[in-house]
N, CA, C and O atoms as CSV, one atom per row, in Angstrom:
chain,resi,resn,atom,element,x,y,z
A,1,UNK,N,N,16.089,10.908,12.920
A,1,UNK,CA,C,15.760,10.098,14.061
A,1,UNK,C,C,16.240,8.662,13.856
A,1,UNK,O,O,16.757,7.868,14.642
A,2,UNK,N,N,15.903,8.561,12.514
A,2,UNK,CA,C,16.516,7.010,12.126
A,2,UNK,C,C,18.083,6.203,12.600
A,2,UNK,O,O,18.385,5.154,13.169
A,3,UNK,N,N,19.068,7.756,11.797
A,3,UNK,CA,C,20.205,7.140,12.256
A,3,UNK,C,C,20.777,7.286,13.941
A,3,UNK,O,O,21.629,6.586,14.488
A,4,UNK,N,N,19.925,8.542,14.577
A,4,UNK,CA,C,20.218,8.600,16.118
A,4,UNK,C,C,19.783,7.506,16.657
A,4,UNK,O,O,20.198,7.418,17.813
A,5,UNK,N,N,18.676,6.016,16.120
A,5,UNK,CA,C,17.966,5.201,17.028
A,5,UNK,C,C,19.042,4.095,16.724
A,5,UNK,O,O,19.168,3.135,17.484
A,6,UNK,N,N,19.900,4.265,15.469
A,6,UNK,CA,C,20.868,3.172,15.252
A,6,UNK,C,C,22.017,3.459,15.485
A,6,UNK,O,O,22.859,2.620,15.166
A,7,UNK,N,N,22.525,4.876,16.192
A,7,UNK,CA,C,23.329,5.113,16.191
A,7,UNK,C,C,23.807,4.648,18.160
A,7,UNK,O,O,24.892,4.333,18.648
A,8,UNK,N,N,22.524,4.804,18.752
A,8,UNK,CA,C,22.194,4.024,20.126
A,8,UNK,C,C,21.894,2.606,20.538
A,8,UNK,O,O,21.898,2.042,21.632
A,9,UNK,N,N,21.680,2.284,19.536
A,9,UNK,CA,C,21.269,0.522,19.226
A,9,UNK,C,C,22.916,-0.312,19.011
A,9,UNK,O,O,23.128,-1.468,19.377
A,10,UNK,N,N,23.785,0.451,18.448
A,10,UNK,CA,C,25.044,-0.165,17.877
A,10,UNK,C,C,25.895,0.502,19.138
A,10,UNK,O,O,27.000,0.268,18.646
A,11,UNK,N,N,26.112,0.948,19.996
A,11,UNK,CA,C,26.313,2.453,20.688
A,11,UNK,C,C,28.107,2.589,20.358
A,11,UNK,O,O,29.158,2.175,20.848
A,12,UNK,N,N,27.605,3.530,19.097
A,12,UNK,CA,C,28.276,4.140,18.428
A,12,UNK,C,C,28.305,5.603,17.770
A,12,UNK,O,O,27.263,5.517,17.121
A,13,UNK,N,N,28.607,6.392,17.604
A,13,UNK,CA,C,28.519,7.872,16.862
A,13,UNK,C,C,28.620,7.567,15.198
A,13,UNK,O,O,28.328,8.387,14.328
A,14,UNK,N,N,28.940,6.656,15.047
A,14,UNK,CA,C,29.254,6.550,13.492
A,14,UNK,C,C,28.129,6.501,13.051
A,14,UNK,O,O,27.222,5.904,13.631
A,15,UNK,N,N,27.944,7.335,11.564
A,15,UNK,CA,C,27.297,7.047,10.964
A,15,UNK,C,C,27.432,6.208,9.679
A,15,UNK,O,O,28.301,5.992,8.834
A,16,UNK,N,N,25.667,5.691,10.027
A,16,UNK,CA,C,25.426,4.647,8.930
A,16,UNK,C,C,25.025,4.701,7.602
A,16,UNK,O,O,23.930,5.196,7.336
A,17,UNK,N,N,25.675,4.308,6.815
A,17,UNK,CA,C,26.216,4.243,5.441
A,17,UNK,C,C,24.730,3.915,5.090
A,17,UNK,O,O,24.444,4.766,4.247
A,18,UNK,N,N,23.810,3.252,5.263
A,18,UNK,CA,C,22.410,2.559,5.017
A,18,UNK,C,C,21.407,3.024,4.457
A,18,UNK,O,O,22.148,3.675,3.721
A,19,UNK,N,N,20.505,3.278,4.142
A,19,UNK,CA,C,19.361,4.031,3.433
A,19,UNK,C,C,18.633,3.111,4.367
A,19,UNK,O,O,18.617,1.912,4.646
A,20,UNK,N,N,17.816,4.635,4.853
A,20,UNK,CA,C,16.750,4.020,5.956
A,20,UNK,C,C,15.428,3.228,5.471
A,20,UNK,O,O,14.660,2.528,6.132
A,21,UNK,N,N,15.411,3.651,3.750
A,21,UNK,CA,C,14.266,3.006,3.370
A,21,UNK,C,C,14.053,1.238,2.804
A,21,UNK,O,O,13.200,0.519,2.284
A,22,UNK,N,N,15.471,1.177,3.324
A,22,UNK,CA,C,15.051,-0.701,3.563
A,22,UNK,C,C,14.293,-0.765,4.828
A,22,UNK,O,O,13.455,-1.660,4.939
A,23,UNK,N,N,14.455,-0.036,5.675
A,23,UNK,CA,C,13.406,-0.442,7.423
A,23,UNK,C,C,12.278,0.066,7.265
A,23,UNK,O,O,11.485,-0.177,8.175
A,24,UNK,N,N,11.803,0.875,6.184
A,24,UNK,CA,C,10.543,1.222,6.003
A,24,UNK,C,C,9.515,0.594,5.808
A,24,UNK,O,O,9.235,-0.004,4.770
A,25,UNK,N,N,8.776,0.680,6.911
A,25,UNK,CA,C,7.503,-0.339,6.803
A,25,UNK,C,C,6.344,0.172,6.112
A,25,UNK,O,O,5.365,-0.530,5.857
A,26,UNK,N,N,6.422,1.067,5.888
A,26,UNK,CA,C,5.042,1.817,4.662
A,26,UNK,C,C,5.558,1.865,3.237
A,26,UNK,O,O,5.025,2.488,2.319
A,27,UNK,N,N,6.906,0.971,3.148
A,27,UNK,CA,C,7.332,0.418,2.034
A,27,UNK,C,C,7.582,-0.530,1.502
A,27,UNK,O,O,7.941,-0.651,0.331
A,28,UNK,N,N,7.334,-1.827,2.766
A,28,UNK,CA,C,7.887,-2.902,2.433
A,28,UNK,C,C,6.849,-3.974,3.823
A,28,UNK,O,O,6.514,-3.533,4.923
A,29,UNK,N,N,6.584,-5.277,3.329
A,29,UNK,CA,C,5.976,-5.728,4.486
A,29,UNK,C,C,6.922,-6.094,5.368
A,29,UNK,O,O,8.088,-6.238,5.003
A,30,UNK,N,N,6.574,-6.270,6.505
A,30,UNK,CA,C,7.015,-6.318,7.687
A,30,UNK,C,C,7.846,-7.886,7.579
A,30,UNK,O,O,9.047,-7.752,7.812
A,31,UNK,N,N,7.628,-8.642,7.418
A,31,UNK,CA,C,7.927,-9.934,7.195
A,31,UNK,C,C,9.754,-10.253,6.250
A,31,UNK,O,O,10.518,-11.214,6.345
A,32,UNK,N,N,9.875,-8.823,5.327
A,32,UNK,CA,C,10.971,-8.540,4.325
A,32,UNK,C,C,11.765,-8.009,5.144
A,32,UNK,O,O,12.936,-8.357,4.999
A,33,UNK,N,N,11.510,-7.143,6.123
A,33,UNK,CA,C,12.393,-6.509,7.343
A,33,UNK,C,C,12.884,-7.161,8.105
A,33,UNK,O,O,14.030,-7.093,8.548
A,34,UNK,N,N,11.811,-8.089,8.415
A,34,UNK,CA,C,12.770,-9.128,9.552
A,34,UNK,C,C,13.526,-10.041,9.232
A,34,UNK,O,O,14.378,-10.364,10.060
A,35,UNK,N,N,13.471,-10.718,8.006
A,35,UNK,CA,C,14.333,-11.475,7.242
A,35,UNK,C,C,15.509,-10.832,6.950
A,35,UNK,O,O,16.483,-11.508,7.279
A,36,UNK,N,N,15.814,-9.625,6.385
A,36,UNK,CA,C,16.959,-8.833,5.832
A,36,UNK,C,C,17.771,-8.059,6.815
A,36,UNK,O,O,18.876,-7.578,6.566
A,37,UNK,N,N,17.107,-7.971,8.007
A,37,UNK,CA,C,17.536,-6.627,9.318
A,37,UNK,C,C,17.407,-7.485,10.582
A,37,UNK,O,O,16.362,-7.655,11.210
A,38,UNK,N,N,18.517,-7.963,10.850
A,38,UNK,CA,C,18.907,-9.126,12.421
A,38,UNK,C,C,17.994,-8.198,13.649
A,38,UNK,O,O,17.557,-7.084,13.359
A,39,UNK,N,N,17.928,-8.384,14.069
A,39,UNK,CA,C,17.418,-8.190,15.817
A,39,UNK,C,C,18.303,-8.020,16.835
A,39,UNK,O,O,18.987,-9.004,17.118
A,40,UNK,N,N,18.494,-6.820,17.580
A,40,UNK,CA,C,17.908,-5.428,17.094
A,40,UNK,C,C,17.670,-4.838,15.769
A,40,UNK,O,O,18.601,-4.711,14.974
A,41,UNK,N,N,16.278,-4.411,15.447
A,41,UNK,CA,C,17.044,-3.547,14.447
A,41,UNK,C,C,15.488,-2.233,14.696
A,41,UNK,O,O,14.353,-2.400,15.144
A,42,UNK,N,N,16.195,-1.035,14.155
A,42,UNK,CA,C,15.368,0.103,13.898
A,42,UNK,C,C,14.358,0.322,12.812
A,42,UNK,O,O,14.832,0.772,11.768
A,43,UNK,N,N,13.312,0.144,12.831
A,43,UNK,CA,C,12.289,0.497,11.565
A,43,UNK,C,C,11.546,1.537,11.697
A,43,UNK,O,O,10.840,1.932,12.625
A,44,UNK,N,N,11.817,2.012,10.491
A,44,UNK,CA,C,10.818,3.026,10.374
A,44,UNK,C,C,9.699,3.340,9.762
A,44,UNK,O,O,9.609,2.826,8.647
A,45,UNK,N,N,8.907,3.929,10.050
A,45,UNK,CA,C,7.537,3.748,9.682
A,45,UNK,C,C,6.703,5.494,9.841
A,45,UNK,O,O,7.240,6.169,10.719
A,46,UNK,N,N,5.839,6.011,9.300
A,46,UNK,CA,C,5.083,7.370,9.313
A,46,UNK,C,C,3.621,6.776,9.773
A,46,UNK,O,O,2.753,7.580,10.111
A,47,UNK,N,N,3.432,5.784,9.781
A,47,UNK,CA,C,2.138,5.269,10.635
A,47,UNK,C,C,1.703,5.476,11.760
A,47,UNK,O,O,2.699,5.332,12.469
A,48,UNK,N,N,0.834,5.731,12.426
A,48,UNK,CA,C,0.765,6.250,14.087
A,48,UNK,C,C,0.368,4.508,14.730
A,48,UNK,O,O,-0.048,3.454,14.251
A,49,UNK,N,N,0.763,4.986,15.962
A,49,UNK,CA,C,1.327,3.837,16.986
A,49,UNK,C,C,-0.169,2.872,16.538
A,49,UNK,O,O,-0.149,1.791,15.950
A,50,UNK,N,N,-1.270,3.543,16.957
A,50,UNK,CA,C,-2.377,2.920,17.038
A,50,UNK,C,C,-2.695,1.875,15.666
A,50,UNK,O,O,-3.291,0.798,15.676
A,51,UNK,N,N,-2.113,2.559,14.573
A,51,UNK,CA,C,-2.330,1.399,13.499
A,51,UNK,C,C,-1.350,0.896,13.317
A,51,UNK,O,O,-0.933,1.090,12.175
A,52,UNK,N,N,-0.466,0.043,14.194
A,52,UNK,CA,C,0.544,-0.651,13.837
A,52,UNK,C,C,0.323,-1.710,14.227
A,52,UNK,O,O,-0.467,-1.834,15.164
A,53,UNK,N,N,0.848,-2.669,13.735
A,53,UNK,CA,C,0.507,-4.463,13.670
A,53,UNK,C,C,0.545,-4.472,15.573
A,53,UNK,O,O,1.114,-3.661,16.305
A,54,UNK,N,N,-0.450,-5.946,16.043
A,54,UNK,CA,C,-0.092,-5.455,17.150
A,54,UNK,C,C,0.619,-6.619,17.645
A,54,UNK,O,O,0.614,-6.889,18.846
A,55,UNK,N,N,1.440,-7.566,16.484
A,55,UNK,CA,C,2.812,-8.086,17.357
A,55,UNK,C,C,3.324,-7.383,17.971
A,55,UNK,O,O,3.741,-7.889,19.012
A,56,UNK,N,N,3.587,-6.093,17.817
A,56,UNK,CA,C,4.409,-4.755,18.127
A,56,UNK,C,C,3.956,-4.669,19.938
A,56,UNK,O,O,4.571,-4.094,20.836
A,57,UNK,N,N,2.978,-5.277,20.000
A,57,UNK,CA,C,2.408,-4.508,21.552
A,57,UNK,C,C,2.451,-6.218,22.024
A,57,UNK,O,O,2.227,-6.341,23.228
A,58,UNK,N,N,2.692,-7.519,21.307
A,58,UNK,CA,C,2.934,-8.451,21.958
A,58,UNK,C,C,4.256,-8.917,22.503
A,58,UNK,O,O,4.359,-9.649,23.487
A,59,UNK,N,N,5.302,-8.427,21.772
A,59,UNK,CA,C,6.760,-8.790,21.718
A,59,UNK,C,C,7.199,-7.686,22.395
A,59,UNK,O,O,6.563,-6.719,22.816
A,60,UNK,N,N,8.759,-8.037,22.466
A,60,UNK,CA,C,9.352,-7.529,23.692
A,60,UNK,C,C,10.069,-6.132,22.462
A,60,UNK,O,O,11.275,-5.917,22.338
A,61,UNK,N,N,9.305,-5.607,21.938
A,61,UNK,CA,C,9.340,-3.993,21.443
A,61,UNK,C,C,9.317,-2.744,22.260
A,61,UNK,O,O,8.511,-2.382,23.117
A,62,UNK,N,N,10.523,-2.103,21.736
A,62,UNK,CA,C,10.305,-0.640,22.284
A,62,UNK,C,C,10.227,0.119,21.208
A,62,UNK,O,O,10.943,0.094,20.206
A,63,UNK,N,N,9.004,1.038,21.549
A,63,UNK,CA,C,8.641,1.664,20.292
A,63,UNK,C,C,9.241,3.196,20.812
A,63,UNK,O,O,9.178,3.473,22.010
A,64,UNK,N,N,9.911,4.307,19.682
A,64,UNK,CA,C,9.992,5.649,20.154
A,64,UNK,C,C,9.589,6.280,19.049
A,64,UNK,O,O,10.050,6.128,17.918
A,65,UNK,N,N,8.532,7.149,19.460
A,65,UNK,CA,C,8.014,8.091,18.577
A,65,UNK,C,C,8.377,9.911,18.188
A,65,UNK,O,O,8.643,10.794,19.003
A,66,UNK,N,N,8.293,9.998,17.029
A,66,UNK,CA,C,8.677,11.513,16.814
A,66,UNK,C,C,7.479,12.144,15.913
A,66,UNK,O,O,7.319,11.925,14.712
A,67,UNK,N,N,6.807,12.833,16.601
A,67,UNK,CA,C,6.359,13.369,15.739
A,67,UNK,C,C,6.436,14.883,15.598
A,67,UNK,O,O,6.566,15.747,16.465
A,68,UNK,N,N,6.304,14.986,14.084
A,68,UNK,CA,C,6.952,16.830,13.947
A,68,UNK,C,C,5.104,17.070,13.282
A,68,UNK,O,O,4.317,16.537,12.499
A,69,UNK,N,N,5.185,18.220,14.227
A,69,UNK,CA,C,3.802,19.059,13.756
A,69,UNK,C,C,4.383,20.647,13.378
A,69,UNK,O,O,3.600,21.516,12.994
């Protein structure tokens, strides 16, 4: 899902060379992401919507969710 949300963000088919676990936010604080990853950028996270910081629901964010059950 990671590289399809960057692969629409850049709108491009190429894939990205990147390891998604620099955008990982259940790995890294949020604050290290935005410094290192310009705007746009895709993060990822296994957290559900409801516990996510809620700059997220103040700023001009689009959130897309996947979840596999």
């Amino acid at each position: 899902m990671w590289q399809a949300m960057n692969m629409l963000l850049r709108d491009s088919a190429e894939y990205l060379n990147e390891s998604k676990v620099g955008c990982m936010m259940d790995l890294r604080p949020i604050s290290e992401i935005n410094e290192e990853y310009l705007s746009p950028r895709v993060i990822n996270t296994h957290y559900r919507l409801d516990v996510l910081p809620q700059e997220f629901r103040r700023s001009r964010t689009v959130l897309g969710t996947c979840h596999m059950v």
